[in-house]
C-alpha positions in Angstrom: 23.7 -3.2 92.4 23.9 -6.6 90.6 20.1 -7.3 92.5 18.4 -4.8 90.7 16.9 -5.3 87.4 15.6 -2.0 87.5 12.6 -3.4 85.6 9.8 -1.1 84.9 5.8 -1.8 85.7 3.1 0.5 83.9 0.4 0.4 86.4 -1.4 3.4 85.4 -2.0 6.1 81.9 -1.1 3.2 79.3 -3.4 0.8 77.5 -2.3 -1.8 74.7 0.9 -0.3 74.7 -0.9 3.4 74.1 -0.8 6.2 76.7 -4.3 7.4 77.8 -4.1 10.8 78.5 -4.6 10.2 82.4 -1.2 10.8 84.2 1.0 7.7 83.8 2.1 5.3 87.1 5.5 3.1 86.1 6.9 1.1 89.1 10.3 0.2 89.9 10.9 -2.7 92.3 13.7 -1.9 94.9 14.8 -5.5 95.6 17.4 -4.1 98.2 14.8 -2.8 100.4 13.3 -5.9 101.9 17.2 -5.7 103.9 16.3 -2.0 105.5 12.6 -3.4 106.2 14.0 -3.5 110.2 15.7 -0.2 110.0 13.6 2.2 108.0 10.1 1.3 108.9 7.6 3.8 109.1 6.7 2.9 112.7 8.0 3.1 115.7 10.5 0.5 115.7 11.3 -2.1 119.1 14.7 -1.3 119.0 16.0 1.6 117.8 18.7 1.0 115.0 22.2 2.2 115.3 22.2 6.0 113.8 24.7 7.2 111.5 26.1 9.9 112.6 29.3 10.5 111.1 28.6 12.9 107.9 30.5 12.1 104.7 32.2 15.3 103.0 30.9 15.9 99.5 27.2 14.1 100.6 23.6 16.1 101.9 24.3 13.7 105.2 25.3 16.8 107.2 23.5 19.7 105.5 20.6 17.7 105.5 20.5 16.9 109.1 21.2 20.6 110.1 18.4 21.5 107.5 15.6 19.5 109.2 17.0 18.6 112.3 18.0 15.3 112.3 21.0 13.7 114.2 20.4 9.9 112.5 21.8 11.1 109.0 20.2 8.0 107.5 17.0 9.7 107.4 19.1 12.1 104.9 21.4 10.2 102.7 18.5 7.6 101.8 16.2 9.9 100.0 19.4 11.4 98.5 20.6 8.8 97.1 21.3 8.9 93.5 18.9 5.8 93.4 16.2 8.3 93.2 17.4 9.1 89.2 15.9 5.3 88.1 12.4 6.9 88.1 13.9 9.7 86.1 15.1 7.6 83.6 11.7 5.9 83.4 10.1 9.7 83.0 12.8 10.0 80.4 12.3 7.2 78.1 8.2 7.7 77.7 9.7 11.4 77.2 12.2 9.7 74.4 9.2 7.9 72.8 7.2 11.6 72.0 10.2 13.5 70.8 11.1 10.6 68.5 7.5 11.1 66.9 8.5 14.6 65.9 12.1 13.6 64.6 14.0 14.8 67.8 16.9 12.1 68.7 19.1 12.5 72.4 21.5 10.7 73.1 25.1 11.0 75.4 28.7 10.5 75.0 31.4 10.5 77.9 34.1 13.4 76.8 36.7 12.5 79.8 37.2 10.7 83.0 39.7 11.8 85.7 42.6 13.2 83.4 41.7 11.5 80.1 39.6 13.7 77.8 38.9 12.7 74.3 40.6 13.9 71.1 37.9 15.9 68.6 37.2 13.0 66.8 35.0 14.6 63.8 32.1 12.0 63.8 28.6 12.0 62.2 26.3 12.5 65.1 24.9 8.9 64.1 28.2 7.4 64.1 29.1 9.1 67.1 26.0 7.3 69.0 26.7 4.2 67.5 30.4 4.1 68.9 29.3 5.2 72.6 26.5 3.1 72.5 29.3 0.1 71.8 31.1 1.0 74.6 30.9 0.0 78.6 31.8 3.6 79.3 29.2 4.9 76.7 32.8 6.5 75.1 33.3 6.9 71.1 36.8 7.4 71.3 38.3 3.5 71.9 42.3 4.8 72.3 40.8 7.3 75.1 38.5 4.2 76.4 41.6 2.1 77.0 43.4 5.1 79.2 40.0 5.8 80.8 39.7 2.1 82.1 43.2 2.0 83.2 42.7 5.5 85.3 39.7 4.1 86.8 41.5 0.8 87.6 44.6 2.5 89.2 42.4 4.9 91.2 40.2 1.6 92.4 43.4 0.3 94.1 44.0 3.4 95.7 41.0 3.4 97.6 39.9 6.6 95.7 37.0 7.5 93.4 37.4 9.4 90.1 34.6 11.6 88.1 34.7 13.4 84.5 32.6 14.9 81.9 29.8 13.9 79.7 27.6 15.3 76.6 24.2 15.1 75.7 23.3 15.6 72.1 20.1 16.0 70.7 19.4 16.2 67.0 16.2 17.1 65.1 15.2 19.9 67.2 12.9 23.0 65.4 14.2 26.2 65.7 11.3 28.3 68.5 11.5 25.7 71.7 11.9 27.9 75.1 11.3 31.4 75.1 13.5 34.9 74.8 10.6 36.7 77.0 10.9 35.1 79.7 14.0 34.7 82.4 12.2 31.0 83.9 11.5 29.4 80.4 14.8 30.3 78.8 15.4 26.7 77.4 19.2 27.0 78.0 18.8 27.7 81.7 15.7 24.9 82.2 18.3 22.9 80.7 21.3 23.7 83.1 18.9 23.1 86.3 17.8 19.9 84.4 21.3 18.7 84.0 22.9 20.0 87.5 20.8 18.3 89.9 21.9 14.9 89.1 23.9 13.9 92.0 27.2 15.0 91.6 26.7 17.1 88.5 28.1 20.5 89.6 29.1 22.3 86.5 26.7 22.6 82.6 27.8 24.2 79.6 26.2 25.0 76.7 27.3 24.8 73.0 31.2 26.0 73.6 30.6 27.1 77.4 33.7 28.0 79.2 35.9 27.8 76.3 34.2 31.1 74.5 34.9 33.1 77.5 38.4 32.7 76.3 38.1 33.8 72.7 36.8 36.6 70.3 33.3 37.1 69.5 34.5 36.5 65.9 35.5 33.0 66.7 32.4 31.8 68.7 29.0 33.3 67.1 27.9 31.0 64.3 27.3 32.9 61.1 23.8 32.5 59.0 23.2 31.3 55.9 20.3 29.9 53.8 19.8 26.7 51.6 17.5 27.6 49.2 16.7 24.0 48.1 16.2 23.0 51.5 14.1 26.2 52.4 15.9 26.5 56.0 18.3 28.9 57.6 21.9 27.1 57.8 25.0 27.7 60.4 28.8 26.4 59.5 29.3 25.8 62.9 27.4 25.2 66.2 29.5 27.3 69.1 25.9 28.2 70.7 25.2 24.7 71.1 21.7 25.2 68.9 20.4 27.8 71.1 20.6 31.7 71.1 18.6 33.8 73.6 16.9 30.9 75.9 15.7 29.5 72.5 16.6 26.3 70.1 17.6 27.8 66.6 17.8 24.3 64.3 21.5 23.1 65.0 21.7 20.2 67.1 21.5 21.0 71.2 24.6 20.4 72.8 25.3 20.1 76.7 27.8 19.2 78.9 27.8 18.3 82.4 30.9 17.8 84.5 30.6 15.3 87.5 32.8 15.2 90.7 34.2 12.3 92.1 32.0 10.2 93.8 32.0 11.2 97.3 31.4 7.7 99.3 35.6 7.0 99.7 37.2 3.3 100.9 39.8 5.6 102.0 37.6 7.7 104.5 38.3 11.8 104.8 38.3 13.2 108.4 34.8 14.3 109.7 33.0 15.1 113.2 30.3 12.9 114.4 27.3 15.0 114.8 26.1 13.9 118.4 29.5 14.0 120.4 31.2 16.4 118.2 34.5 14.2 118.5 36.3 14.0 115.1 36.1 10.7 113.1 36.4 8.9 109.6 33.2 9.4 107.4 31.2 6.6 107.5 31.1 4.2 104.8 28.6 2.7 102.7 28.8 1.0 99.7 30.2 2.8 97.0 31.2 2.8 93.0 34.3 4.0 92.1 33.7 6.1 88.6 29.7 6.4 87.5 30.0 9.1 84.5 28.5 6.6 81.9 25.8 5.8 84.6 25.3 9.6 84.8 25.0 10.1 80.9 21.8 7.9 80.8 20.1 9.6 83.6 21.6 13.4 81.7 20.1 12.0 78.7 16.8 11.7 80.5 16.7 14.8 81.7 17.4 16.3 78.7 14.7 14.5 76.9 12.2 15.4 79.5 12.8 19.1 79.5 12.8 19.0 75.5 9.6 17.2 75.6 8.1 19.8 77.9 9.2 22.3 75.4 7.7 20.6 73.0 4.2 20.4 74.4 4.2 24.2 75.4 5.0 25.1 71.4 2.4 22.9 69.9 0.1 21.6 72.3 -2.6 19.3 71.3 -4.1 16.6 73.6 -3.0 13.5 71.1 -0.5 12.2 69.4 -2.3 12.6 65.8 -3.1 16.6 66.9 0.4 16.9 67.8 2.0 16.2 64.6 -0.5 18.2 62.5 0.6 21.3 64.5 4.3 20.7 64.1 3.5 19.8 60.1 1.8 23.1 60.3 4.8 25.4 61.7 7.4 23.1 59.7 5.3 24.5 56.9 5.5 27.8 58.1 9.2 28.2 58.6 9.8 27.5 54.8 7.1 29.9 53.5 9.4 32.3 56.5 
């Protein structure tokens, strides 16, 4: 909403613009809260405000409420709200700051909205950041930008909501992050829980993704080579999306995420109210009509955070300067490989 600045306070773990070591606190002020102050106060209230209890499809309103028992299905959809993701992208900037000590760069690109996808466009990574960073729906492609705008426009008089896809890139990344050994630190699949509990997210791919299950192994694995000057293992191609067997292998990682439609609909779909039983419209609360750029920052945070966990469970090291020297060290060591 235009009242949020979405402005972050360090309260805690930083110092003269250094973390500490200590955990680190960041606040972020919800200015639209002092208008629920009479509704969702922690004590028991005067009057008790009007529930909500007509579930909107596609939201946690009614699962929630069957889960812990609650007919006023505000208590569900506040905490489920996709407002929750601003501290995430908080997380994932201090996240940023680390992997950009040891060369790693993320950043997103939206790849289609509704029925407009982007043509391969055959960019430099760098120039392919530069171009979605340019644009108001973080897209690189500006012919495909135009239709994009015009879907979302037609579908906003329609009273309907649209979703789409977005990538996440990151660049820089050592070959050994995540782990072959074990199932629960296979990078791919920290990644893919990462990326799919966004709100809305309900489909990840990795590297080529669905699109290999349709062609020959010949087609899709990435052959090996070797560039002597360079002293590093080299691929013509990325299908695997730099990672083979739950770990990184050098190439860029590449993800995708597909988002539904928002759910929240001007034009309401038939549900039951949850207290009478009696079918009615969804309820209604305020609602966007496309948010895949929106979701590319927060998928970029995620990313970045799960990388920089990976990070620290490779080297270690309990500063910055200790860090560096071990990722100096096994930089060293992959060349003398």
């Amino acid at each position: 909403m235009k009242i949020e600045h979405d402005r972050v306070a360090f309260t805690a773990g930083v110092r003269d613009g250094r973390t500490l070591g200590s955990p680190i606190c960041m606040t972020i002020e919800n200015r639209d809260h002092a208008s629920w102050t009479d509704r969702m106060a922690a004590e028991p209230l005067p009057t008790r405000p009007e529930p909500l209890t007509r579930p909107r499809p596609g939201h946690a309103d009614l699962a929630g409420g069957l889960k812990f028992d609650r007919d006023d299905l505000r208590d569900v959809l506040e905490r489920a709200s996709a407002r929750e993701t601003a501290a995430r992208t908080a997380v994932g900037a201090v996240a940023r700051k680390l992997l950009g000590e040891v060369g790693v760069d993320v950043f997103a690109h939206v790849v289609a909205i509704g029925p407009v996808h982007v043509d391969a466009l055959g960019l430099s990574h760098s120039e392919l950041k530069k171009r979605s960073r340019a644009s108001d729906l973080s897209c690189a492609d500006p012919a495909a930008e135009k239709k994009m705008r015009e879907a979302i426009l037609e579908t906003a008089h329609a009273g309907d909501t649209l979703g789409g896809v977005f990538e996440v890139v990151a660049t820089g990344v050592p070959p050994g992050l995540g782990s072959h050994t074990h199932w629960d630190r296979k990078l791919d699949g920290r990644l893919a829980q990462a990326l799919v509990s966004i709100q809305a997210i309900k489909a990840v791919e990795i590297g080529d993704g669905w699109a290999a299950a349709g062609r020959r192994g010949s087609t899709v694995h990435d052959p090996i080579g070797y560039d002597h000057d360079r002293k590093r293992f080299t691929r013509p191609s990325n299908h695997a999306g730099g990672l083979e067997g739950g770990v990184t292998n050098g190439e860029p990682v590449v993800c995708r995420a597909a988002m539904k439609p928002i759910a929240t609909l001007k034009k309401a779909l038939e549900s039951v109210d949850v207290r009478t039983k009696e079918p009615y419209a969804a309820a209604h609360e305020r609602s966007d009509i496309c948010a895949v750029a929106a979701a590319s920052v927060v998928g970029e945070a995620m990313v970045c955070i799960v990388l920089a966990e990976a990070t620290l469970e490779k080297f270690g090291g309990d500063s910055m300067g200790e860090l560096l020297r071990h990722v100096d060290g096994y930089r060293k060591q992959l060349q003398e490989y």
